[in-house]
C-alpha positions as CSV (number, residue, x, y, z in Angstrom):
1,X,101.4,-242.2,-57.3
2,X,97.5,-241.9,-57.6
3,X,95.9,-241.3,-60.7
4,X,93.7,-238.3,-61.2
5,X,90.3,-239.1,-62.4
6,X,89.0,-238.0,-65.6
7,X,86.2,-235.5,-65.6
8,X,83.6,-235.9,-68.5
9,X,82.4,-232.5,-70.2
10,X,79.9,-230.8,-72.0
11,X,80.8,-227.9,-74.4
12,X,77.5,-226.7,-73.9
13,X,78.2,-226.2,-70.3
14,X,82.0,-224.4,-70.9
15,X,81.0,-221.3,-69.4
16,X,80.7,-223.3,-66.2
17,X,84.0,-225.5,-66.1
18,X,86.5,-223.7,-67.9
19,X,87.5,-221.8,-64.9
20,X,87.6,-224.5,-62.6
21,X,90.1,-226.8,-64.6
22,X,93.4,-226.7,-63.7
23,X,96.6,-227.2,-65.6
24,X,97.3,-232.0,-65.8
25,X,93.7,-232.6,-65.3
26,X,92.7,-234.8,-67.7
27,X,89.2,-234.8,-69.4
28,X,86.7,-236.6,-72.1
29,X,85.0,-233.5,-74.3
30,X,81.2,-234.6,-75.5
31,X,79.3,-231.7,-77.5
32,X,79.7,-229.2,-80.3
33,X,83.2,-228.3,-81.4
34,X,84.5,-225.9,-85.1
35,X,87.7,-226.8,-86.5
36,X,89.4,-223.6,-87.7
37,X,93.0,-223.1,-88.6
38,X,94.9,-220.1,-90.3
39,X,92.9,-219.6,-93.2
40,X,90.0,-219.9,-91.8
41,X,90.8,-217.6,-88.6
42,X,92.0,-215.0,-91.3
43,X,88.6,-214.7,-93.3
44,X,86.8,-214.7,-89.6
45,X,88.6,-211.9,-88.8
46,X,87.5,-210.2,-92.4
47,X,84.0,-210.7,-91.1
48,X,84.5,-209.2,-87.7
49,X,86.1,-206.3,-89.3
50,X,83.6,-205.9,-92.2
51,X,80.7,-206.3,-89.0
52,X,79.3,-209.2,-91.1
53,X,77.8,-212.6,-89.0
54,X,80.2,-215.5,-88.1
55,X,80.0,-219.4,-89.4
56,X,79.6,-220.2,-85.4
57,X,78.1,-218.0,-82.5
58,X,81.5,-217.7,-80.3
59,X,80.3,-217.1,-76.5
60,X,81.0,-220.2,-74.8
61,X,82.0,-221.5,-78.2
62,X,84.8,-224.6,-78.4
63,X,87.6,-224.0,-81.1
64,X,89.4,-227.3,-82.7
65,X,93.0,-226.2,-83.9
66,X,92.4,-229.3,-87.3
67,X,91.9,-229.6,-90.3
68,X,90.9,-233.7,-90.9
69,X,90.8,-235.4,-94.3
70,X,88.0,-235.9,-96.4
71,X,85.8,-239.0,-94.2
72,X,86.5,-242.8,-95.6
73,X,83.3,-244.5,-96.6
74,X,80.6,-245.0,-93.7
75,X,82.7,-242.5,-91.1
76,X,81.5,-239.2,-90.5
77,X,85.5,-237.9,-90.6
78,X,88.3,-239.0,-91.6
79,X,92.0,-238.3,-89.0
80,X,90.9,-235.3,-87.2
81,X,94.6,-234.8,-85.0
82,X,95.6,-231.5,-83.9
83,X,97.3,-228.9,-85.4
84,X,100.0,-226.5,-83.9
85,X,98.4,-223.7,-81.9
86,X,100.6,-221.4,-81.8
87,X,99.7,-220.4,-85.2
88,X,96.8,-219.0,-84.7
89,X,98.2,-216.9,-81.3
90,X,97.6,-213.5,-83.3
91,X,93.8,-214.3,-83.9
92,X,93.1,-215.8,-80.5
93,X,93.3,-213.1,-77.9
94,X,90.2,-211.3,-79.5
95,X,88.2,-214.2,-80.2
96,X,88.5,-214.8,-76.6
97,X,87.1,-211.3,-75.8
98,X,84.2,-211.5,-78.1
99,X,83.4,-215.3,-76.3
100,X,85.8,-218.0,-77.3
101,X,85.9,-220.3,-74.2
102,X,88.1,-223.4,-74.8
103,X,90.6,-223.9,-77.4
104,X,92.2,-227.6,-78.3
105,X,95.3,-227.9,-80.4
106,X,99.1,-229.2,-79.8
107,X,101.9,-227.0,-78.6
108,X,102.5,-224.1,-76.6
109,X,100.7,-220.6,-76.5
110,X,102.6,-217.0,-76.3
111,X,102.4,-215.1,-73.4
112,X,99.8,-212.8,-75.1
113,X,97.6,-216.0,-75.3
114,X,97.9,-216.4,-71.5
115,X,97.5,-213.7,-70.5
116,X,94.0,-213.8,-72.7
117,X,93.2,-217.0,-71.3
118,X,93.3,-215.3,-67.9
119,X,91.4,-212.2,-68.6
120,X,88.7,-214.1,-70.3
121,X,88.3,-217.6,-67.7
122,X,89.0,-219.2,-70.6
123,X,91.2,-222.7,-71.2
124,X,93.5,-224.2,-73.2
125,X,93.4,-227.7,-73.8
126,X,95.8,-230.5,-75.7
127,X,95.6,-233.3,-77.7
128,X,97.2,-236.2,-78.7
129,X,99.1,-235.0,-82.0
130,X,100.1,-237.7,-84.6
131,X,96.8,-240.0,-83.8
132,X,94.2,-238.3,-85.8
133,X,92.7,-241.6,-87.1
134,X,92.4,-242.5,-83.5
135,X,91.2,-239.0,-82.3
136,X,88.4,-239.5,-85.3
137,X,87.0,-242.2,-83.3
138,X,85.3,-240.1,-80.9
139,X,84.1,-237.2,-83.5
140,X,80.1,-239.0,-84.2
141,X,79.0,-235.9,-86.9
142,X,81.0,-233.7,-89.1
143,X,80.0,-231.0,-91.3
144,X,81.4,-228.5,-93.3
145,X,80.0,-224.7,-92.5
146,X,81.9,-222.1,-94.0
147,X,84.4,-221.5,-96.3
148,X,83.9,-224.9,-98.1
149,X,86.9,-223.7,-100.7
150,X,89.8,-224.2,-98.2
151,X,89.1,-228.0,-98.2
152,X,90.7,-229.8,-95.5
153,X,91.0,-226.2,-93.5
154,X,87.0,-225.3,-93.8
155,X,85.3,-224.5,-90.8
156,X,83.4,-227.4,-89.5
157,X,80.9,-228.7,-86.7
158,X,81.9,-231.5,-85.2
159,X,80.7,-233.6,-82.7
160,X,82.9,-234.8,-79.8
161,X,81.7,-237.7,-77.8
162,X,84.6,-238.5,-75.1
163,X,87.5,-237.0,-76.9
164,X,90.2,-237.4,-74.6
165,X,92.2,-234.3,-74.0
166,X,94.4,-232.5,-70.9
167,X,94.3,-229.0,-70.0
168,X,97.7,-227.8,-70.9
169,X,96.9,-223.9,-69.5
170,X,94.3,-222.9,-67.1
171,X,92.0,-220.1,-66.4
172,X,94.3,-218.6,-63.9
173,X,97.6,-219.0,-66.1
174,X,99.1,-222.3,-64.8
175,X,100.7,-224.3,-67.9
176,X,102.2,-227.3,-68.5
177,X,104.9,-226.0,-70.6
178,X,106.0,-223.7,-67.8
């Protein structure tokens, strides 16, 4: 069996790929990702609903489902794996409609998440869960940006540079845990 080739990404450029991946390719993410989980997607929804400005612009934005530890001496993170997506399934179709363009985590999505995926051009993508210390080797800068009180579960800019990741559901719907 032949090997599909990785394809090396820019988030900056998301807009343009995300609807021309296709469910088992594999890629390497460079650029600027925000790690947000529940807490954090439950106060960015109080500031969509109060009209007040968000940590991160979100059109074309890329969304890391993680919260890493505090960073080891000399690192600029410390593990950095994935967290179970599905959790943040009743936050997601809207951010997708005000921008959200790729989304990393572990696990499957509900079909309301599809079908938002769909609507939008927008793209799931997987990584490998239970290697966060390995995952942290390709994350060059870390900061925290909002919400510094929910420690580990702060939003945060991160920079990716060849994170390895699969796209587990496509623009046009097609999943791998279909």
């Amino acid at each position: 069996m032949m090997e599909t080739p990785v394809k090396r990404l820019d988030t900056a450029d998301s807009l343009a790929w995300a609807p021309s991946l296709r469910a088992g390719e594999r890629i390497l993410l460079s650029g600027t990702v925000y790690t947000s989980r529940d807490a954090a997607h439950k106060r960015i929804f109080e500031l969509l609903d109060r009209g007040d400005p968000l940590p991160y612009p979100l059109e074309g934005s890329a969304v890391y489902y993680a919260g890493p530890t505090p960073a080891p001496d000399g690192l600029p993170i410390g593990a950095c794996g994935p967290t179970t997506s599905g959790r943040m399934d009743p936050y997601s179709p809207r951010l997708m409609d005000l921008g959200l363009k790729v989304m990393i985590g572990k696990g499957n999505r509900s079909p309301a998440v599809v079908e938002a995926i769909r609507r939008t051009q927008s793209v799931y993508l997987c990584a490998i869960g239970g290697a966060g210390a390995l995952a942290a080797q390709c994350i060059v800068e870390a900061e925290v940006i909002a919400f510094e009180d929910l420690g580990c579960e702060s939003v945060k800019r991160l920079t990716f540079r060849d994170f390895p990741l699969i796209v587990a559901i496509d623009s046009i719907g097609n999943s791998l845990f279909s």
